[in-house]
N, C-alpha and C positions, 0 to 999 in steps of 0.2 A: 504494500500500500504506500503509493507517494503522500510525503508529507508537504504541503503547502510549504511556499515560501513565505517566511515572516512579511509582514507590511512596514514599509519605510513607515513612522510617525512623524509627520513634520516639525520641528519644536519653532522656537522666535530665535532665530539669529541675530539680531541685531534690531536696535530701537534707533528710528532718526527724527531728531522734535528739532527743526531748524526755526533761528531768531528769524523774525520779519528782517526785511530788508527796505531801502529805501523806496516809496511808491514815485512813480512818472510823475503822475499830477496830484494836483491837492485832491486830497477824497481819496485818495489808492494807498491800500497795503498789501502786503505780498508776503508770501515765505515761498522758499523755492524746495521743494520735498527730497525729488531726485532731480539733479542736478547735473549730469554730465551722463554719457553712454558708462557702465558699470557691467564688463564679463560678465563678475563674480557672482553678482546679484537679482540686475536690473536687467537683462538682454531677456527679451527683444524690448524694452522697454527704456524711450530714453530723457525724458526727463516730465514731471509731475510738477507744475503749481498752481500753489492757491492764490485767489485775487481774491478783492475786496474791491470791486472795478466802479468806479461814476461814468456816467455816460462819455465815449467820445474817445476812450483810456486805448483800443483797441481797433483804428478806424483799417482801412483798408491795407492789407500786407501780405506776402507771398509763403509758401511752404512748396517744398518738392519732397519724396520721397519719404512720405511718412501717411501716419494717419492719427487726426489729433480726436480726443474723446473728451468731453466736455460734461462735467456732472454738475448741475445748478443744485447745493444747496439750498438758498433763500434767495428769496428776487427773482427775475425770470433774463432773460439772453434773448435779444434779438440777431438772425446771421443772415449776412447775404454774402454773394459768394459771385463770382466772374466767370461760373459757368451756369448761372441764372436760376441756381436753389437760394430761396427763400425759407424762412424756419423762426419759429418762437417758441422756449422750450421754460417752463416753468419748476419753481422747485420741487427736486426728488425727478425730475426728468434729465435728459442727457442728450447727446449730437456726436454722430458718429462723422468723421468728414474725412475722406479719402483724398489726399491731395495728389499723390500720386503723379503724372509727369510735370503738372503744377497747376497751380489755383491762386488765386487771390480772394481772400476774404475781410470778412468785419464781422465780429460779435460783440453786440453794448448793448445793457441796461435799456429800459425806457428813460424816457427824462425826468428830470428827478430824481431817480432811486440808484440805490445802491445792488449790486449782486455782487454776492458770493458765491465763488466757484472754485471746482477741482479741475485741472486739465492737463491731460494724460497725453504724449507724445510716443504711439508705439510703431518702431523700425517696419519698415518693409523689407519683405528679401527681394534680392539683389534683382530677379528675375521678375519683379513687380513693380518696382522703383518707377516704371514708366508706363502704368496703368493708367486707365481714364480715371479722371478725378468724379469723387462719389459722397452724396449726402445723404444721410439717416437721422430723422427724429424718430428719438425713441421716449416714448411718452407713456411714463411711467405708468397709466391705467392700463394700457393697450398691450402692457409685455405679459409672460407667466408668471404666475405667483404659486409659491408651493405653501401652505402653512400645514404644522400638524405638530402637536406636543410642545406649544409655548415658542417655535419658531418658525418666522416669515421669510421668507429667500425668492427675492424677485430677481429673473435672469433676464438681464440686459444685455451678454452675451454668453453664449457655449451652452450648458445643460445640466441638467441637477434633478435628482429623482423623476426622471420621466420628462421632463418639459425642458421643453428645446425654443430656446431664444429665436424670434426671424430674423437677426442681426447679420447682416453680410459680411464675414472678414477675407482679406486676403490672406490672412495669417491668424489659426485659430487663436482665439483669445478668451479666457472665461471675466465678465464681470458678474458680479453678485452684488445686491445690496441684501445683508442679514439683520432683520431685527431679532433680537432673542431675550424672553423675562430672563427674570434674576435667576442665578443658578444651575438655568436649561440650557446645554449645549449642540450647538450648532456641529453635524460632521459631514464631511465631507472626501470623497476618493478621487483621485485625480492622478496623472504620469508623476511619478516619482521625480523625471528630469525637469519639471516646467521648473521656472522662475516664477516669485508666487510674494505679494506681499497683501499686508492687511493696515486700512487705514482708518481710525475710530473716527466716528463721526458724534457719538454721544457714549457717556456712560465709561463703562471700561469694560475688558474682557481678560481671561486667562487661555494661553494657548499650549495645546499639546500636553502631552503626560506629565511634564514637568510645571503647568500650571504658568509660567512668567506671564505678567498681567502688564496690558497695554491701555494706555487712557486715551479718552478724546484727545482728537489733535496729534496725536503720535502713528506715525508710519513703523510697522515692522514688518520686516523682512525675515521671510521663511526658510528652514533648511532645507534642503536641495541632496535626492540622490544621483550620482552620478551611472548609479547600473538602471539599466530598465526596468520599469515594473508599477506597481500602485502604490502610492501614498496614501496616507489617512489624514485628517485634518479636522482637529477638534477644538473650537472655540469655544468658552463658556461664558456668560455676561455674570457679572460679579457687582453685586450694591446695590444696581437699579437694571431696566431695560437697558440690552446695548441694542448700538447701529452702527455695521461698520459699512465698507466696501471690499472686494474681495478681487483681486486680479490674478492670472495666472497665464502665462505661456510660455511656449518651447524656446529654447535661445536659438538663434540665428547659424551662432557663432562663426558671422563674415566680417571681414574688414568693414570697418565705419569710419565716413568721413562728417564730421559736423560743422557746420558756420553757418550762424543768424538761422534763420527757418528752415534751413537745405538740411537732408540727412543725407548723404548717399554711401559708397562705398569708397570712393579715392579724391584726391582733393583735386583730380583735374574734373571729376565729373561736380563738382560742388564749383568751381571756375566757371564750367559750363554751366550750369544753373543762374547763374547771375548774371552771365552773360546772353543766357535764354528771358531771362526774367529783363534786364535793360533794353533789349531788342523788341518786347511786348510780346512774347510768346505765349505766355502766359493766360 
């Protein structure tokens, strides 16, 4: 009789609670979460921040070779975009936007208000980089909702007990938003090899066998096997209801080239981006 192979357990690698930084305009603050392309951690995932945006902070500006995701906290995002998507996404709702061989956009507040926001920058592979550029509201009534034993798991993208997100990726990606009461844990199976982090949105949680507990506003980062196989993934809300967010994908692992909105793979093709984007290719 074969014996089953044990399950990786994910635990919390690492906690990153970065200072605000200086905002553009008056009414803007910022923390930048992840912060540069990161092998070890982050791939295919290349940088994560938060705004606190006034109207105007974001107006028209280019991106090649990525795909940005957008989760509206509080306040709502208006986007238009230079290949003629329009979108209004409100809070607990999100915007998938494929920029792909390029785009120019804007997303701001109505006038008046403030929004707060999460925005997620995940790499393309190489062989996508120059896909047609692609928009998705994903509005958070309209997605799956799994509830059952004191936890809510809305998939925004990839799949979770039966229910399968309609989210288009070029590069499969899991998001999750998890509500969960005090003490009921959240679990979850997933490729041992993704890249995989958790970011509180309220409350705090403990993660994996070993329990280390993460608070609102803190990003952590999951451990990662390196042989093939399933993971397990156990969060538990501690104190009060938590909310977190949940991402997870496979790394890349290609050469990346990065400067200002371009992601690509060598720093002549990120040359040529700007000199695509000066020319009005775009």
């Amino acid at each position: 009789m074969n014996t089953p192979e044990p399950m990786f357990v994910r635990e919390l690698a690492r906690i990153d609670d970065p200072q605000f930084v200086s905002g553009q305009v008056a009414g803007h603050r910022a923390r930048r979460l992840i912060d540069a392309p990161d092998a070890v951690f982050a791939d295919p995932f290349v940088l994560m921040a938060e705004d606190w945006s006034p109207p105007g902070l974001f107006g028209f500006h280019p991106h090649r070779g990525i795909e940005t995701v957008t989760f509206v906290i509080e306040g709502a995002i208006e986007h238009r975009d230079s290949a003629g998507h329009e979108g209004v996404i409100q809070a607990g709702d999100a915007q998938w936007m494929t920029a792909g061989r390029g785009i120019r956009h804007e997303e701001n507040p109505p006038a008046g208000t403030i929004a707060h926001t999460l925005q997620l920058w995940v790499n393309l592979p190489a062989a996508e980089k120059m896909a047609d550029p692609r928009y998705q509201d994903l509005v958070a009534s309209a997605l799956p909702v799994r509830s059952e034993d004191g936890v809510e798991v809305r998939v925004f993208s990839g799949a979770y007990g039966g229910m399968v997100s309609p989210t288009l990726n070029h590069l499969p990606v899991t998001m999750f938003e998890v509500r969960a009461e005090n003490s009921i844990a959240f679990r979850h199976s997933f490729a041992a090899t993704d890249n995989a982090f958790v970011y509180v949105l309220e409350g705090a949680v403990e993660i994996g066998a070993a329990g280390n507990l993460l608070k609102a506003s803190q990003l952590g980062w999951l451990t990662r096997s390196e042989e093939p196989g399933s993971s397990e993934l156990i969060i538990a809300a501690r104190g009060t209801v938590g909310r977190f967010l949940l991402f997870a994908g496979q790394p890349l692992r290609e050469p990346i080239a990065f400067e200002g909105p371009f992601v690509m793979n060598t720093q002549a093709e990120i040359q040529h981006a700007f000199a695509d984007y000066r020319a009005g290719h775009f």
